[in-house]
RODO-2510 file (C-alpha; in nm, 4 decimals, decimal comma):
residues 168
     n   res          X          Y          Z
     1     x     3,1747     0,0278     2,9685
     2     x     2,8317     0,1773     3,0466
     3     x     3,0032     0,5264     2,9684
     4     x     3,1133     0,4004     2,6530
     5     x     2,7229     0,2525     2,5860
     6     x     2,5502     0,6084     2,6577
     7     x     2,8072     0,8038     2,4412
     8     x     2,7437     0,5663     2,1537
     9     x     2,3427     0,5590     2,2595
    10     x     2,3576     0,8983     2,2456
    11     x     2,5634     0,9172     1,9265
    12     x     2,2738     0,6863     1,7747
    13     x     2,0334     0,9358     1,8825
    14     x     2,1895     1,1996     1,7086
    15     x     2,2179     1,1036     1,4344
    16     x     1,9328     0,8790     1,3753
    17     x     1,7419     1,2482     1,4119
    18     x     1,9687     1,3909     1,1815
    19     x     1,9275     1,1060     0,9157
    20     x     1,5468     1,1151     0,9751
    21     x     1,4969     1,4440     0,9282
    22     x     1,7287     1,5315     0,6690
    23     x     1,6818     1,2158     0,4421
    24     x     1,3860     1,1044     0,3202
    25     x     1,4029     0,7498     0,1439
    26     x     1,1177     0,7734    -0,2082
    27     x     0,8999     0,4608    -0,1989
    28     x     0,5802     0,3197    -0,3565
    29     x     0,3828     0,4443    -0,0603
    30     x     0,5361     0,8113    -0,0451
    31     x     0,8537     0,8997     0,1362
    32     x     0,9754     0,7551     0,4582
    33     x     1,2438     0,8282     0,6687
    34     x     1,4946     0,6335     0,8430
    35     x     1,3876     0,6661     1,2036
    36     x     1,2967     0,2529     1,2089
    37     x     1,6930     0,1760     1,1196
    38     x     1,7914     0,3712     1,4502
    39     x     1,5503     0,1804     1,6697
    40     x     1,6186    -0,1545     1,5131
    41     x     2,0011    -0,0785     1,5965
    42     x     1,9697     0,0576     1,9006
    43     x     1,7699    -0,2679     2,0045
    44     x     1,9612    -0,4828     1,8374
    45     x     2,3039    -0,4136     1,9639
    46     x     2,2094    -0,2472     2,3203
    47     x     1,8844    -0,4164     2,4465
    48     x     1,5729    -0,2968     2,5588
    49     x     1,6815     0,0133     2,7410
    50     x     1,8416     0,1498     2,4826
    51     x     1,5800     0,0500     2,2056
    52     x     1,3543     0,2451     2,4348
    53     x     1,5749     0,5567     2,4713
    54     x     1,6392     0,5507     2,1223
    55     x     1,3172     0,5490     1,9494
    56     x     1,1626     0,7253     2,2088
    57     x     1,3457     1,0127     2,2453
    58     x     1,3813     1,0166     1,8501
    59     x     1,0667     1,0302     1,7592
    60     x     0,9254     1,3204     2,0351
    61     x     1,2680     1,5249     1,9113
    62     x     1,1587     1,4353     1,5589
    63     x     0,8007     1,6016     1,5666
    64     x     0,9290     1,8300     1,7993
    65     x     1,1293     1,9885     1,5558
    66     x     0,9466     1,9319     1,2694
    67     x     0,6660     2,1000     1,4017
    68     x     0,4687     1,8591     1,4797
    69     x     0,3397     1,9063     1,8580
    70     x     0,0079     1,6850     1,8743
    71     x     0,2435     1,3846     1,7756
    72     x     0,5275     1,4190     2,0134
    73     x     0,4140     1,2108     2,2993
    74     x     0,2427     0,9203     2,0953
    75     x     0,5724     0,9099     1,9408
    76     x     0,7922     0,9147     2,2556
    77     x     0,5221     0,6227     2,3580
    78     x     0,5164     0,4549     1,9917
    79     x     0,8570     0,4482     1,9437
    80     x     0,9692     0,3810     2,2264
    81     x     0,7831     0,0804     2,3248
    82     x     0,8771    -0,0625     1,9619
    83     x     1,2606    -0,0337     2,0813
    84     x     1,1280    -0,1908     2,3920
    85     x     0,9997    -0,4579     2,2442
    86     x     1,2539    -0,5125     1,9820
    87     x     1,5293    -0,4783     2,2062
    88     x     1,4000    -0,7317     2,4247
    89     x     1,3554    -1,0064     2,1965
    90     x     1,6600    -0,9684     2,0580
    91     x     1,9565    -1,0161     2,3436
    92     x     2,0710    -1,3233     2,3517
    93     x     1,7712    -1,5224     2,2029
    94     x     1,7038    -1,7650     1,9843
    95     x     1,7028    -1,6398     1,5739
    96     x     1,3102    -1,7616     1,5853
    97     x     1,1953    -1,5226     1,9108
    98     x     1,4284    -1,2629     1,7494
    99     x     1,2291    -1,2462     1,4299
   100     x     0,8783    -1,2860     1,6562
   101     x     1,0750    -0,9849     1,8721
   102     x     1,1423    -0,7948     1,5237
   103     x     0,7290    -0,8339     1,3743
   104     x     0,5914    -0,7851     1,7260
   105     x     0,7784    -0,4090     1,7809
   106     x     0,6976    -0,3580     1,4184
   107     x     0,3313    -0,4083     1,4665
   108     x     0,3369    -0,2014     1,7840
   109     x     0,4817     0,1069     1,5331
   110     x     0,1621     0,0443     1,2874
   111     x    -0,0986    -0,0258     1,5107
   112     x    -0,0122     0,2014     1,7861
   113     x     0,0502     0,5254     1,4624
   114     x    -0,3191     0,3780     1,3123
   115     x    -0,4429     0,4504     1,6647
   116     x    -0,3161     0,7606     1,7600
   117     x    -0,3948     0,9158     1,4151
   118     x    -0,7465     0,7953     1,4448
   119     x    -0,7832     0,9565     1,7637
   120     x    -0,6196     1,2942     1,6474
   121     x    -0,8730     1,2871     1,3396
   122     x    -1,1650     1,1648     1,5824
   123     x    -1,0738     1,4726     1,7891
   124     x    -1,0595     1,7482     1,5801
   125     x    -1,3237     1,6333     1,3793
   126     x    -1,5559     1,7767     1,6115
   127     x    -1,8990     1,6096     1,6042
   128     x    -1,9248     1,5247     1,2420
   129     x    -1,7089     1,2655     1,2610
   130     x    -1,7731     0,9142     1,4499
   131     x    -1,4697     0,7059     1,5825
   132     x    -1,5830     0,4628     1,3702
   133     x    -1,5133     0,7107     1,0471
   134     x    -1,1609     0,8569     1,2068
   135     x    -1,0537     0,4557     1,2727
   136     x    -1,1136     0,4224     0,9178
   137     x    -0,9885     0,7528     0,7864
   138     x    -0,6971     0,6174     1,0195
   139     x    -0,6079     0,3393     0,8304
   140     x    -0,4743     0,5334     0,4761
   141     x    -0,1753     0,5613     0,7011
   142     x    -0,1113     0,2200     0,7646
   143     x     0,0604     0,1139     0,4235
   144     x     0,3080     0,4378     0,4175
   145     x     0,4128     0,2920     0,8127
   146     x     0,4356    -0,0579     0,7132
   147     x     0,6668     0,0801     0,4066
   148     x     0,9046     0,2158     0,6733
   149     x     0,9172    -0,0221     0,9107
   150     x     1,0540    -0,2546     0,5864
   151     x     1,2783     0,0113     0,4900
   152     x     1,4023     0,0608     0,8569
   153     x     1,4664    -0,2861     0,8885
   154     x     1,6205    -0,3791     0,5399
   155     x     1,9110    -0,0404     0,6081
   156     x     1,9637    -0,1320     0,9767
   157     x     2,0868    -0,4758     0,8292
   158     x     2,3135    -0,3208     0,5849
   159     x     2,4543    -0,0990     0,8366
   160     x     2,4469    -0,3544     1,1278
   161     x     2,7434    -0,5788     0,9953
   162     x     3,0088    -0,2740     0,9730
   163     x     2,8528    -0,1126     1,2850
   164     x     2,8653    -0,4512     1,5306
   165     x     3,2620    -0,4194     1,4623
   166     x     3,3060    -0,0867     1,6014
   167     x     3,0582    -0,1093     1,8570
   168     x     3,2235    -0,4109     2,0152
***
């Protein structure tokens, strides 16, 4: 059995990078991508080690190959603590500390991306900018995350019903 849950953790992996990168969902907020369905799945059906493997390692391999270096570690951190977290809340539990489990991993996503993009602005603005004007600069991003994390969540429902059959 735990062969069978790293070959289908890994499968998730895959091609949660491959759906991330290659499709790119159009909302009110800009495009997002569907690296928040993966993680919600992987927490969802496997717990918190796989929630944590999942977005994790999706997110550093996303930036990684998207060119995106400065972000590949807050995302390996960001992501994969919101797995964590969802992942956690969600075996076994109560529908009520699932959907607490659910906002809390969310909010880790849009307050730990607000932070780390703050900090990137604070640091290569050099001394013109305060911390004060990057935290604020920081927060045009929040919207756009909040955007996917809905997005994420509303497709790993739809796929979650046909996916718990073959998983099982």
């Amino acid at each position: 059995m735990k062969t069978k849950q790293i070959t289908i953790g890994a499968v998730l992996i895959a091609v949660n990078i491959v759906l991330s990168y290659v499709a790119k969902l159009p909302t009110p907020t800009g495009f997002v991508s569907l690296v928040e369905a993966g993680i919600f799945i992987g927490g969802w059906h496997f717990g918190p080690k796989m929630g944590l493997a999942v977005g994790g390692l999706t997110g550093f391999l996303l930036d990684l190959f998207a060119g995106y270096p400065q972000w590949m570690f807050f995302s390996l951190i960001i992501h994969g603590l919101e797995g964590w977290i969802i992942g956690h809340f969600n075996v076994k539990k109560a529908v009520s500390v699932r959907i607490i489990g659910n906002l809390c991993g969310s909010f880790t996503m849009i307050f730990g991306y607000w932070l780390a993009g703050s900090f990137l602005l604070w640091i290569t603005g050099g001394t013109k900018m305060s911390i004060q004007t990057a935290m604020l600069a920081g927060l045009t991003d929040v919207p756009a995350n909040i955007m996917q994390v809905l997005v994420g969540f509303i497709v790993a429902l739809l796929v979650s019903v046909p996916l718990r059959k073959w998983i099982r």
